[in-house]
VOPAGU-2260 file (C-alpha; in pm, 1 decimal, decimal comma):
REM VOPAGU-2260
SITE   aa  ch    i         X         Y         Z
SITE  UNK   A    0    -507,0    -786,2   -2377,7
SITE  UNK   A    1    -478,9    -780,8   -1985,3
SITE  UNK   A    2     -93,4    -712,0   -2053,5
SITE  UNK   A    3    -119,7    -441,0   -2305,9
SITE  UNK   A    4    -430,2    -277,7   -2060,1
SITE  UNK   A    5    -231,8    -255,0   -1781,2
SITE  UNK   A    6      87,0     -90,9   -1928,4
SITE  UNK   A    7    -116,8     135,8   -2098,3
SITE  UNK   A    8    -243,8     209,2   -1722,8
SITE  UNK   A    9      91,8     233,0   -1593,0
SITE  UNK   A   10     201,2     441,0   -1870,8
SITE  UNK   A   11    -122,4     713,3   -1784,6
SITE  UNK   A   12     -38,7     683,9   -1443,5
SITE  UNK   A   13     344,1     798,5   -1468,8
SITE  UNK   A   14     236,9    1059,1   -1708,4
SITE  UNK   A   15     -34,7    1185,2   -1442,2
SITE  UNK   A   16     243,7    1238,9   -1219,6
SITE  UNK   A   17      81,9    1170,8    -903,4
SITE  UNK   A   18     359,3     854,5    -840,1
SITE  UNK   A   19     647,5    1091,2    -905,0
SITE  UNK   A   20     518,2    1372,9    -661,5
SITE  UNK   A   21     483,3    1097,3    -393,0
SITE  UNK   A   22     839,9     973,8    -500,0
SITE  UNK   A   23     998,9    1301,7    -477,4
SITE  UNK   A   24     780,4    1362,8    -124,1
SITE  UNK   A   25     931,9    1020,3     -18,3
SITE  UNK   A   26    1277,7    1181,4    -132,1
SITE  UNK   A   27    1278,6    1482,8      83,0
SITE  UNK   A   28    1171,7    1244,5     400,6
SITE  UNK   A   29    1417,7    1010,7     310,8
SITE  UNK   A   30    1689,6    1220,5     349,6
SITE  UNK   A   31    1554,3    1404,7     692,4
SITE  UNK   A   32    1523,5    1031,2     803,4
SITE  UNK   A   33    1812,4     840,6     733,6
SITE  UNK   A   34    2038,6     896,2    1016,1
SITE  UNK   A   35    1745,1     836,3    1251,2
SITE  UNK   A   36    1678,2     568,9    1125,5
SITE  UNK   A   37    1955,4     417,4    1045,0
SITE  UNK   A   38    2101,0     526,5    1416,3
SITE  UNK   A   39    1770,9     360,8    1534,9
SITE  UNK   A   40    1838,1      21,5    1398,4
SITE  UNK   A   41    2210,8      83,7    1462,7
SITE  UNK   A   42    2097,9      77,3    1820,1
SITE  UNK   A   43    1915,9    -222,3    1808,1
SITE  UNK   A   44    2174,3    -468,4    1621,6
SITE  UNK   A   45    2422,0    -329,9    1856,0
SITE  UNK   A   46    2255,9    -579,2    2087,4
SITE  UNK   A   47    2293,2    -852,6    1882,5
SITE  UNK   A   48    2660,7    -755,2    1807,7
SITE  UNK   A   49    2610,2    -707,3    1421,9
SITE  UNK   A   50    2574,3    -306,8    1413,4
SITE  UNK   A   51    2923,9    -362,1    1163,7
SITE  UNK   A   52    2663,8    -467,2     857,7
SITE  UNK   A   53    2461,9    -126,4     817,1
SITE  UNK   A   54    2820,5     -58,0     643,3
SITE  UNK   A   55    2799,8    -341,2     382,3
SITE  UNK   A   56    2432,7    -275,6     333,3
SITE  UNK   A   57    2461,9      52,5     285,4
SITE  UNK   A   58    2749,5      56,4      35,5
SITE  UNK   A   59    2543,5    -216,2    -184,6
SITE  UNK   A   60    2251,6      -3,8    -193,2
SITE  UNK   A   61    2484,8     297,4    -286,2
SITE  UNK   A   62    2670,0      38,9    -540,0
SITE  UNK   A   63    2543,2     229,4    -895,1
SITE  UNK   A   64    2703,8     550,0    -721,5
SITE  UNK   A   65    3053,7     410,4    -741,7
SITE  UNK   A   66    3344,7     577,9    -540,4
SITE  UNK   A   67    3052,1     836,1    -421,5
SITE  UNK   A   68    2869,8     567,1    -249,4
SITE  UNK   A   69    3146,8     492,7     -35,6
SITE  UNK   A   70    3196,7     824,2      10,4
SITE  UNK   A   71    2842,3     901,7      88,0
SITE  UNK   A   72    2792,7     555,0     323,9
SITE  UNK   A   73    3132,3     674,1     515,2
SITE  UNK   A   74    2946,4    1018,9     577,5
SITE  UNK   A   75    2668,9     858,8     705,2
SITE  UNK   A   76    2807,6     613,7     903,5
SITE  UNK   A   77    2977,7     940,9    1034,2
SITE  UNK   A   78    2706,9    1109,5    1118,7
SITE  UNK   A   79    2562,1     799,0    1321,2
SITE  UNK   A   80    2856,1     768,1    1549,7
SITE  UNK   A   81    2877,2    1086,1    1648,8
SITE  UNK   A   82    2482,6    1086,0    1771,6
SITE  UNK   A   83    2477,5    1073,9    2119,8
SITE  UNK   A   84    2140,2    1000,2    2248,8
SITE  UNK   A   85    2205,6    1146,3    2612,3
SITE  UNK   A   86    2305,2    1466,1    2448,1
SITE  UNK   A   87    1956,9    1504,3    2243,6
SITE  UNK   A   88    1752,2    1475,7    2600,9
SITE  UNK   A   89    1401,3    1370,2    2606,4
SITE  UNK   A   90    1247,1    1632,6    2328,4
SITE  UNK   A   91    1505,1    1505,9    2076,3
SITE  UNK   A   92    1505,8    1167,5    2145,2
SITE  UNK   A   93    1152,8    1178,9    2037,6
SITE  UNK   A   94    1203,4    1422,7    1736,6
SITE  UNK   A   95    1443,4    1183,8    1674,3
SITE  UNK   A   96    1186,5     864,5    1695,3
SITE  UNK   A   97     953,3    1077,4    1518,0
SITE  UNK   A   98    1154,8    1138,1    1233,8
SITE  UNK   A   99    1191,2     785,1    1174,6
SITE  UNK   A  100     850,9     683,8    1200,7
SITE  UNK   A  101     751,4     964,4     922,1
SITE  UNK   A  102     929,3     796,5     648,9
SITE  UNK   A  103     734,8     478,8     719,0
SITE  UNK   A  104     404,6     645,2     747,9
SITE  UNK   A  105     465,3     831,6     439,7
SITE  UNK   A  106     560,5     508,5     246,7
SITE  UNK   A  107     239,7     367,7     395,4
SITE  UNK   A  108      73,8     704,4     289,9
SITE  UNK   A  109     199,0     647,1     -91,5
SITE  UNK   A  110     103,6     238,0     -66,5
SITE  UNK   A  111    -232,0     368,0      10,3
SITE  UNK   A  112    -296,2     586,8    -246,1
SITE  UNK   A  113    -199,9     329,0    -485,0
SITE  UNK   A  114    -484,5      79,3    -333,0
SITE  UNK   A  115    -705,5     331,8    -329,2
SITE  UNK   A  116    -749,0     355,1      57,6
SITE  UNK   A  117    -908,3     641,3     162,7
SITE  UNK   A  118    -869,5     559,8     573,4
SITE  UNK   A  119    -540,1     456,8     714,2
SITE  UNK   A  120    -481,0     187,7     984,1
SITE  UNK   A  121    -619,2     246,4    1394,1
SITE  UNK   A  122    -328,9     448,6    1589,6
SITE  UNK   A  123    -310,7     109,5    1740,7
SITE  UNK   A  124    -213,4    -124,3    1493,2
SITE  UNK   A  125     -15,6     143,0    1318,9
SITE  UNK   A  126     213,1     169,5    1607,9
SITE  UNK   A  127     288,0    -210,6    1607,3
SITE  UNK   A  128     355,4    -206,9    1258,1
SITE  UNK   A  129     601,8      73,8    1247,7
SITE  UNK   A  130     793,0     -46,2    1576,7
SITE  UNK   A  131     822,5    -399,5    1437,2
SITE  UNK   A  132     928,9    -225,9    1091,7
SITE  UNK   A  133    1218,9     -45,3    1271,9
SITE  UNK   A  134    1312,0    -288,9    1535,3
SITE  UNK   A  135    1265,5    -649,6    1415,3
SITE  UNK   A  136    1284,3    -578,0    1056,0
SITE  UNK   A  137    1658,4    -498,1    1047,5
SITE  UNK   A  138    1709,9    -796,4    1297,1
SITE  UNK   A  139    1579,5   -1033,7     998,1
SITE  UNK   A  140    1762,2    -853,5     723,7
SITE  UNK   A  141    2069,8    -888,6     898,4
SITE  UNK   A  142    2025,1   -1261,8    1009,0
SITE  UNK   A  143    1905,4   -1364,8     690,2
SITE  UNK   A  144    2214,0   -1202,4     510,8
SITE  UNK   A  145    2439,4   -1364,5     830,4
SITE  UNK   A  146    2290,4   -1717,8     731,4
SITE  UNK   A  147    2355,3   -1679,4     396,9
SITE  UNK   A  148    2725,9   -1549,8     438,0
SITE  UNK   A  149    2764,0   -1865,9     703,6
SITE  UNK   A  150    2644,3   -2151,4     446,1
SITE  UNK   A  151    2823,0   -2031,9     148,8
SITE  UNK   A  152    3170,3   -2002,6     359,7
SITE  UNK   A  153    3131,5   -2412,9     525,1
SITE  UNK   A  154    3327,5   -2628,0     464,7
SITE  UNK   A  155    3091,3   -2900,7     292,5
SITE  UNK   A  156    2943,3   -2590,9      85,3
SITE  UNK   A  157    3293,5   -2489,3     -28,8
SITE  UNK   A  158    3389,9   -2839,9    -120,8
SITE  UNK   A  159    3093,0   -2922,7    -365,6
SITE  UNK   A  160    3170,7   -2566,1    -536,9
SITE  UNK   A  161    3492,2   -2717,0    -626,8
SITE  UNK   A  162    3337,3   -2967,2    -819,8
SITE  UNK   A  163    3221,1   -2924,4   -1160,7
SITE  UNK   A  164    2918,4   -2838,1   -1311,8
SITE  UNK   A  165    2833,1   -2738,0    -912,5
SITE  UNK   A  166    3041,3   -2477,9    -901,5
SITE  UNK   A  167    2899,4   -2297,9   -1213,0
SITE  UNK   A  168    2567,1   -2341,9   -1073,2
SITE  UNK   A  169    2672,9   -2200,2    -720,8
SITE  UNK   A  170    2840,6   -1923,7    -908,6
SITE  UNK   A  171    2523,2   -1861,7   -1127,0
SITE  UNK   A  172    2306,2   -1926,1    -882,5
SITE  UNK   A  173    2534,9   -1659,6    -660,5
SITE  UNK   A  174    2436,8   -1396,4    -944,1
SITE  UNK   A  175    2081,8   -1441,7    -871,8
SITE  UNK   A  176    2081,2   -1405,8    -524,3
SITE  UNK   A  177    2073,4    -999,7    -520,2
SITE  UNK   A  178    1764,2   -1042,2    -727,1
SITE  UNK   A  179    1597,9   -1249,2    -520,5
SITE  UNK   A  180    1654,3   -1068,8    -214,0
SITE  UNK   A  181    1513,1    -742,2    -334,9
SITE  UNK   A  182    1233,2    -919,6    -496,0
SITE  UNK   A  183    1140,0   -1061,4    -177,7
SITE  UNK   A  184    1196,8    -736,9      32,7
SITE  UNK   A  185     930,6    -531,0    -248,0
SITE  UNK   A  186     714,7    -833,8    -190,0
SITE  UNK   A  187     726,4    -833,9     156,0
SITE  UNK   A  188     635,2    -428,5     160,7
SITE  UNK   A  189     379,8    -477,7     -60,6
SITE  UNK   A  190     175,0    -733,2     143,4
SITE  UNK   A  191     275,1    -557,6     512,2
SITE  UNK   A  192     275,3    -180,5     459,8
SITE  UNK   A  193     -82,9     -89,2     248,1
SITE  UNK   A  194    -393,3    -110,3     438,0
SITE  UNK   A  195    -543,2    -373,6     277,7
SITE  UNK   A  196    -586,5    -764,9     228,8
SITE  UNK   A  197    -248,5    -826,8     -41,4
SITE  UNK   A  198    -262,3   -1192,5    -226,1
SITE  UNK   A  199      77,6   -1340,1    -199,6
SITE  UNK   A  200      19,8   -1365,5    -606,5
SITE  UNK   A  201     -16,1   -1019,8    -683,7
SITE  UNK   A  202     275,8    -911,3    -454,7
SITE  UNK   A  203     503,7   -1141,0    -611,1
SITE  UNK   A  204     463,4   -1049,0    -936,1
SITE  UNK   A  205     475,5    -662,7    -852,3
SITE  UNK   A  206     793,9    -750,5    -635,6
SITE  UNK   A  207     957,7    -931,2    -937,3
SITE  UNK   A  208     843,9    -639,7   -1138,3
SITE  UNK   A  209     974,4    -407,9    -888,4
SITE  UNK   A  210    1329,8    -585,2    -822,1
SITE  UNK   A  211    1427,0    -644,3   -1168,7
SITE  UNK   A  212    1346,3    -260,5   -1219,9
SITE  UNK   A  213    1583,6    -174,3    -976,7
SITE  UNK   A  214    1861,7    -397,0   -1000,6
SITE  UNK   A  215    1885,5    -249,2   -1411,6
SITE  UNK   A  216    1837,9      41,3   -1315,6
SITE  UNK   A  217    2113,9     -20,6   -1062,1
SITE  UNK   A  218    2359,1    -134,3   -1379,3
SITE  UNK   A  219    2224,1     157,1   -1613,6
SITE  UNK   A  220    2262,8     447,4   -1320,9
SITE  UNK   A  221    2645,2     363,6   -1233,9
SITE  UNK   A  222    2717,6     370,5   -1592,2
SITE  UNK   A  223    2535,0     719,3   -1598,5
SITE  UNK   A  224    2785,7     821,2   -1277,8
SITE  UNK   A  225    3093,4     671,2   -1461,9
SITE  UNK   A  226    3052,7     867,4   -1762,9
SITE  UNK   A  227    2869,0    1198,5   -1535,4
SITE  UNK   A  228    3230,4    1321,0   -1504,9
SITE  UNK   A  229    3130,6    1711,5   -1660,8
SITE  UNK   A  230    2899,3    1751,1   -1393,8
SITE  UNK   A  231    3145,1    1698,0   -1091,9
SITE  UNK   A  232    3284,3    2030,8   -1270,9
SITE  UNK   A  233    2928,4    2186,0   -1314,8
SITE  UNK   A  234    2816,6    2110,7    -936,4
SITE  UNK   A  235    3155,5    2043,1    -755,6
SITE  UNK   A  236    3042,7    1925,3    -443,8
SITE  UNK   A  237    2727,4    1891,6    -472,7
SITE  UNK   A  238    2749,0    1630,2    -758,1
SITE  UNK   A  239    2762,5    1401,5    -498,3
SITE  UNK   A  240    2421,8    1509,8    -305,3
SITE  UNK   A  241    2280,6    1559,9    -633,3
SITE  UNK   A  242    2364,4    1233,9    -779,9
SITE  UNK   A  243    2222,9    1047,0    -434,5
SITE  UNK   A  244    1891,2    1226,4    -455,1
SITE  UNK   A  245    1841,8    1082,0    -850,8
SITE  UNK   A  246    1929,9     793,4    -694,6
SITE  UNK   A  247    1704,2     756,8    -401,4
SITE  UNK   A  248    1381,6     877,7    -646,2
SITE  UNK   A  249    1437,7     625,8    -896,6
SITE  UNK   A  250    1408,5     373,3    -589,6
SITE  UNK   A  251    1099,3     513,2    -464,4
SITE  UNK   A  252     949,9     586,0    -786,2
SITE  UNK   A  253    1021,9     156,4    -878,2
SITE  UNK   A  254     960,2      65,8    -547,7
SITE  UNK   A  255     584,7     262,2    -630,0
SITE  UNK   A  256     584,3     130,5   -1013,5
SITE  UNK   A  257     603,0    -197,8    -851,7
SITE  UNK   A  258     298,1    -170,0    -611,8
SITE  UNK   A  259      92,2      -9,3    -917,9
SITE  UNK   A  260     121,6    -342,8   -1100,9
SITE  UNK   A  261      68,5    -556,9    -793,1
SITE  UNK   A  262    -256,1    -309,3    -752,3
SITE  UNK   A  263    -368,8    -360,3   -1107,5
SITE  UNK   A  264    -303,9    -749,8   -1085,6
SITE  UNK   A  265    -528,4    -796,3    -820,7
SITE  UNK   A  266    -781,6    -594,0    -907,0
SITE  UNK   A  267    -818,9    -585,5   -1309,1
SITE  UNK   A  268   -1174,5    -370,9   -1262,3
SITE  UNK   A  269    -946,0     -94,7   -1212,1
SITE  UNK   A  270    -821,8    -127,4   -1564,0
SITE  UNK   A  271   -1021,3     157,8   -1735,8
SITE  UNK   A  272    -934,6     435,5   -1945,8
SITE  UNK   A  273    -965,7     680,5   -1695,5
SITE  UNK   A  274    -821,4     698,2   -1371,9
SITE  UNK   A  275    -882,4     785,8    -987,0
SITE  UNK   A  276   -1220,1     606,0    -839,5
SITE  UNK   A  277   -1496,9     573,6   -1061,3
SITE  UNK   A  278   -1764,6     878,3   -1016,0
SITE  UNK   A  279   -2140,3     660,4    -904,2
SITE  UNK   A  280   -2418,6     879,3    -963,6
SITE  UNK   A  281   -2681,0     835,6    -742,3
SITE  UNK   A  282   -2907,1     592,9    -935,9
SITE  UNK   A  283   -2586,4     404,1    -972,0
SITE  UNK   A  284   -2524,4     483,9    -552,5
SITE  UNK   A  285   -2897,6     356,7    -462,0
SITE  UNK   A  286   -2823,1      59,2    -680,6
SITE  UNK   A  287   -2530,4     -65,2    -551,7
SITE  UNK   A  288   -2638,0     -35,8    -159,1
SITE  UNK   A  289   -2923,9    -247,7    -249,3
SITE  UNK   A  290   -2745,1    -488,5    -460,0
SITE  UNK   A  291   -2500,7    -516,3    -112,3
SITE  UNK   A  292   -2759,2    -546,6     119,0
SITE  UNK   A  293   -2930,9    -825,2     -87,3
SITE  UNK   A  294   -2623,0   -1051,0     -67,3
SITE  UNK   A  295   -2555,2    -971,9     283,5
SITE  UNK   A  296   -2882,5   -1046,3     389,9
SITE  UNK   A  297   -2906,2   -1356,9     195,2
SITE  UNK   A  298   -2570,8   -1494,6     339,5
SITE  UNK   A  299   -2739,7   -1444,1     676,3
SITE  UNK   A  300   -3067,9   -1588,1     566,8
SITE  UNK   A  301   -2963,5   -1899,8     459,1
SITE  UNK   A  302   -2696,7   -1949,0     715,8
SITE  UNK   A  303   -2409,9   -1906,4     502,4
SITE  UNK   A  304   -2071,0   -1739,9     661,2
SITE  UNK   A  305   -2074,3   -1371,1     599,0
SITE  UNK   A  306   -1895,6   -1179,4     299,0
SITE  UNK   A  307   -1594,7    -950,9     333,1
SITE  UNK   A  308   -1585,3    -594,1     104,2
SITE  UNK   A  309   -1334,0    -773,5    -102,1
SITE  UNK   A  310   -1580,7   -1089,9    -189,8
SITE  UNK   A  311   -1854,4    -832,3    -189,7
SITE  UNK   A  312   -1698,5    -629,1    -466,3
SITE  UNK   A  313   -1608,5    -918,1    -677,5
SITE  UNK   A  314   -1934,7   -1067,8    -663,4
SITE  UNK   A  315   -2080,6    -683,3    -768,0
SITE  UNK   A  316   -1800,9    -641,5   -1001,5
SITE  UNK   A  317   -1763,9    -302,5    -856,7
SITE  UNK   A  318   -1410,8    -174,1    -738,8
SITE  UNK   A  319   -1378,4    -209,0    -361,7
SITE  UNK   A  320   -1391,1     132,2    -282,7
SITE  UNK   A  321   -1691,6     213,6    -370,1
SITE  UNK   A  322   -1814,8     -67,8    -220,3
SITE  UNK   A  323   -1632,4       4,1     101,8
SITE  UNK   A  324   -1811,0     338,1     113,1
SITE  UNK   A  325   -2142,8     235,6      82,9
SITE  UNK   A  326   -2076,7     -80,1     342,7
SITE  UNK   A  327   -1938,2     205,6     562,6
SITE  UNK   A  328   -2239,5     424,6     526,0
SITE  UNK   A  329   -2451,3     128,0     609,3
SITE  UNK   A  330   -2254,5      49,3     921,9
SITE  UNK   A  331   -2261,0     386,3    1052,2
SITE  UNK   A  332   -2652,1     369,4    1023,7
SITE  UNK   A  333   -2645,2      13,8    1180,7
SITE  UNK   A  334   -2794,0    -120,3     920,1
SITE  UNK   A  335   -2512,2    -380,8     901,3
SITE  UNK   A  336   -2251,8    -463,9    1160,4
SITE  UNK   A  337   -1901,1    -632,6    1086,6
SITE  UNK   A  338   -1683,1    -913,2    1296,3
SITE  UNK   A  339   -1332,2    -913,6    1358,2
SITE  UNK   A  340   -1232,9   -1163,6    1131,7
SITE  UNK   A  341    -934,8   -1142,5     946,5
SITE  UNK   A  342   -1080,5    -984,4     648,2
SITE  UNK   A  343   -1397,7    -834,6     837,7
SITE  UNK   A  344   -1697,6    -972,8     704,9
SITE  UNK   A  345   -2040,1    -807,4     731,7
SITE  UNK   A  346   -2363,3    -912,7     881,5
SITE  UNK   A  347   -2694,1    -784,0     906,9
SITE  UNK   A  348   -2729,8    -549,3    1211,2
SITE  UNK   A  349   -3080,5    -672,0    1341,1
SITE  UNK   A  350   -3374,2    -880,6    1205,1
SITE  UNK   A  351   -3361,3    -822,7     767,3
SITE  UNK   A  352   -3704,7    -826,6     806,6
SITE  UNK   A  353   -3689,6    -478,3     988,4
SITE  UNK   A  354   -3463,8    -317,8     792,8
SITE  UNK   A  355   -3667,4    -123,9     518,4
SITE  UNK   A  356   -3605,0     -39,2     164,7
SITE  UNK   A  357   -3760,5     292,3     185,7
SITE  UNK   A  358   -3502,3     343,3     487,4
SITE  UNK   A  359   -3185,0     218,2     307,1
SITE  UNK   A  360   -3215,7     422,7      -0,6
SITE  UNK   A  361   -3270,1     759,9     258,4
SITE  UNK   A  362   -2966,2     618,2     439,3
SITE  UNK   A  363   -2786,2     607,0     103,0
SITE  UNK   A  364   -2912,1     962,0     -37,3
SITE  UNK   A  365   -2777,9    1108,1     227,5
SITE  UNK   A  366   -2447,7     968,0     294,8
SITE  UNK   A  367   -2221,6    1264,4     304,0
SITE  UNK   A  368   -2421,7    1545,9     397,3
SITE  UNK   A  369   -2312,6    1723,8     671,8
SITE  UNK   A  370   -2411,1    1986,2     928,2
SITE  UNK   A  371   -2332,6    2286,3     820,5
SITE  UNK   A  372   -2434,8    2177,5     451,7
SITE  UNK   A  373   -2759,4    1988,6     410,0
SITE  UNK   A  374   -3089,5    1936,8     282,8
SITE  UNK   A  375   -3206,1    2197,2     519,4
SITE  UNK   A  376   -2928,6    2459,1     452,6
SITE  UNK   A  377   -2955,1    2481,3      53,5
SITE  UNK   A  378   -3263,9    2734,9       6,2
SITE  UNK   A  379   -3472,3    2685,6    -264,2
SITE  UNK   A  380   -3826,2    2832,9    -370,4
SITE  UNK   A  381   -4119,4    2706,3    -188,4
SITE  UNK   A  382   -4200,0    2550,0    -529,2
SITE  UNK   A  383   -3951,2    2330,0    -545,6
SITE  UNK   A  384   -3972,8    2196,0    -182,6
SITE  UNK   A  385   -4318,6    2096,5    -293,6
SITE  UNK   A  386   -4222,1    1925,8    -571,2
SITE  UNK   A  387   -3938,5    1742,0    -372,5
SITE  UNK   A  388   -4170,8    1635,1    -110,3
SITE  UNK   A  389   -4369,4    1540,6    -352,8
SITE  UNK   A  390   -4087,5    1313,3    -539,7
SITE  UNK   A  391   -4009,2    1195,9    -169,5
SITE  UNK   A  392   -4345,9    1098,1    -114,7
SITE  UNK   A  393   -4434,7     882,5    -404,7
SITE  UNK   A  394   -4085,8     720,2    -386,5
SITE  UNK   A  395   -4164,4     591,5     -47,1
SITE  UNK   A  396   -4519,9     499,9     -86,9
SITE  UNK   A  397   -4391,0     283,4    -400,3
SITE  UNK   A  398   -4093,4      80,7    -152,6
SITE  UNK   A  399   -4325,2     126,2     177,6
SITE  UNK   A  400   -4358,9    -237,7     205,6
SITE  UNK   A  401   -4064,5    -412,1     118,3
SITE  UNK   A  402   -3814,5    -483,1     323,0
SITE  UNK   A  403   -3426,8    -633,7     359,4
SITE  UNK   A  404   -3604,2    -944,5     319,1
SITE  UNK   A  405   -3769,1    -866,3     -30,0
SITE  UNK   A  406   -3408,0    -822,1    -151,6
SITE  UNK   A  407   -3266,4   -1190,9     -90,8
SITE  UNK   A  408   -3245,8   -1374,6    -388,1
SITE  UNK   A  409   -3377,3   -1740,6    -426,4
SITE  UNK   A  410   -3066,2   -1969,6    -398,6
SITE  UNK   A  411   -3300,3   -2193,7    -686,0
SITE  UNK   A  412   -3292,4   -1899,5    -875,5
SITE  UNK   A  413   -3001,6   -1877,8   -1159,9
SITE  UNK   A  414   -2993,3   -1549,0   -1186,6
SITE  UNK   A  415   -2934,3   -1528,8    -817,5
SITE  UNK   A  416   -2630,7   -1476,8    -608,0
């Protein structure tokens, strides 16, 4: 039933269209991007004397095109040689830089989206991330595919192939090895690009999801180009730009498919008939800040280590972003402080036994007003004021007393934590 719930998800989510529009989006910066970024990394392997594989790469990317991929990958590779960096002076050199970094911040855009992450990653750790992205990341592609080349042509290697059943399973095993590579490379975005904690679990199976996607799609697209002869008459030249840009959105859109059922793997609460973040109402709101302070407080009470938003939300059964908001509300009150662990985890700001009810639910009702629209700034009849502060009133006379404290559980208790 977990199966048939999830593609029934993906299905509504296609249909929605928010994955294509980020596809298409991813498209567009794609091709602003390419020669950036590919002259970026060009300039880096240059270093290491292997700048002659972006060729190779790129024509097995462009493989379903046929005789346009090489035609397109020659273009390219064009188009990178003739970039001289001394030319573009200081203002395009980091136009140039800039224009790389977009298409990873927009993939990291569409990643979050998909995990539901409303805040992205400190300038900080963002600017780490993309450099290493763009500079060590086609250092490892490259080596990995250059110690891969270097086994299969030694001489030991090449002697036990030509032995029987070994070389069949060389040759088989030979097959496979595309597979694996882009499984691993839509695993390896899936845990390092969204802002969030990715399970190795998850990731792999939306990366095997994700690669065996595109490697069929690869086979069904370059039959689609051999037989696409009538619109090379239609378009004439730009078949070929045409035919690249289906190509590069049925990448993206896989390459997102693929994170959607990593998403929906790790987090089955997600798996509901409708979509998008689910809508608390404010009994539901007061509830589930209480519910969060109870457990943090009790870790902290009993001297147990504290509880990331991830643990938090699976012990509430609640999808993490709406427990994230409400921790994040509570934090900005400092009602609850977090460490720099790796999740963060989350403590109680000061003594539990100061922290009162009456001033966590007023924390909680209202999160999200702001200046210029409050309480204060909605004018109603002097009527209902009274009858608010009235409401008000008794509501905190009936919590006056109970505190952060009141909320911990008994760890005797079954019904407990």
């Amino acid at each position: 039933m977990r199966v048939v719930r999830m593609l029934v998800v993906l299905v509504r989510d296609l249909s929605e269209g928010q994955l294509t529009l980020r596809a298409m989006s991813l498209v567009y910066t794609t091709l602003l991007s390419i020669v950036p970024l590919l002259a970026l990394s060009f300039s880096v392997l240059k270093g290491f004397g292997v700048y002659n594989q972006i060729e190779p790469l790129l024509l097995t990317f462009l493989e379903p095109l046929g005789e346009k991929g090489v035609e397109i990958t020659e273009r390219i590779i064009q188009f990178i040689a003739n970039m001289n960096v001394g030319v573009l002076g200081s203002v395009g050199l980091a136009l140039l830089i800039y224009t790389a970094v977009s298409l990873v911040q927009k993939i990291e855009e569409a990643f979050n989206f998909i995990w539901h992450i409303a805040q992205p990653r400190r300038f900080g750790e963002r600017f780490s991330r993309y450099l290493t992205m763009l500079l060590v990341g086609p250092i490892l592609v490259f080596a990995a595919l250059g110690i891969t080349a270097s086994v299969m042509s030694a001489e030991v290697v090449r002697g036990v192939v030509a032995i029987e059943p070994f070389g069949q399973v060389v040759y088989a095993a030979g097959r496979l090895v595309p597979y694996v590579l882009v499984i691993g490379a839509f695993t390896f975005a899936y845990i390092f690009i969204p802002n969030a904690k990715v399970r190795l679990g998850p990731a792999l199976v939306g990366g095997f999801v994700g690669g065996i996607l595109w490697q069929t799609a690869g086979w069904a697209f370059a039959e689609f180009v051999a037989l696409s002869g009538k619109y090379t008459a239609i378009y004439s030249s730009l078949a070929i730009l045409i035919l690249f840009m289906i190509w590069l959105y049925l990448s993206w859109l896989i390459l997102l498919f693929g994170a959607s059922v990593a998403f929906y793997y790790e987090h089955p609460e997600y798996l509901v008939a409708l979509g998008g973040e689910p809508q608390l109402s404010n009994r539901m709101r007061e509830r589930l800040a209480l519910g969060t302070m109870s457990l943090i407080a009790g870790r902290f009470v009993y001297g147990k280590p504290p509880l990331a938003a991830v643990e938090l939300s699976r012990l509430l059964n609640t999808p993490l972003n709406a427990v994230q908001n409400v921790l994040d509300t509570l934090e900005r009150n400092a009602l609850v402080s977090v460490n720099a662990g790796d999740p963060p985890a989350y403590s109680p700001a000061r003594d539990v036994s100061t922290i009162s009810v009456r001033h966590l639910l007023d924390v909680v009702r209202a999160a999200g007003e702001k200046g210029y629209f409050s309480g204060a700034e909605l004018p109603v009849p002097r009527q209902v004021e009274r009858a608010l502060a009235r409401l008000e009133a008794a509501a905190g006379a009936s919590v006056e007393h109970l505190s952060a404290r009141d909320l911990v559980a008994d760890p005797a208790d079954p019904a407990g934590e």
